[in-house]
C-alpha positions, 0 to 999 in steps of 0.5 A: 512530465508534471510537476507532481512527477519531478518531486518524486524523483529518486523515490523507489518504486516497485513492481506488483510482485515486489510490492506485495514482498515489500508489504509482508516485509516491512508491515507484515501485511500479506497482499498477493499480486493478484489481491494488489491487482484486484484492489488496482481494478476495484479500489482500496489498494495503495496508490499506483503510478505507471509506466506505460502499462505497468503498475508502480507502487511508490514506496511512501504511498505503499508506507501510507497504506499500510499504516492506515490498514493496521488499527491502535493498539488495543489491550483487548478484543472488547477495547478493539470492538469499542474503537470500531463503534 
């Protein structure tokens, strides 16, 4: 066990499926399983660890993720347009 690990303890991690529950829950974000096992598979998804073969969302990384999917609050589509630019 690495060090990395032992820091993480008592963290809560979850399954694809309750991962995808936690996200639309908590952040109202809608990922499905499938889309989570698509992003694991080409990149972009929240950070995973495992356990043999299963994939483990830790919640803190799941947290950062989707903060960093939700954009500023904007007053306006054109104001949301400048952001982008």
């Amino acid at each position: 066990m690495s060090l990395e690990h032992r820091s993480t303890k008592g963290l809560k991690r979850f399954r694809r499926y309750a991962a995808s529950e936690y996200l639309m829950n908590t952040w109202g974000l809608s990922y499905t399983p499938n889309t989570l096992a698509k992003k694991a598979t080409i990149g972009g998804g929240p950070p995973m660890e495992y356990a043999g073969r299963i994939p483990l969302y830790p919640q803190d990384g799941l947290d950062a993720w989707a903060s960093a999917q939700i954009s500023p609050r904007v007053s306006s589509t054109s104001e949301r347009a400048a952001l982008a630019a």
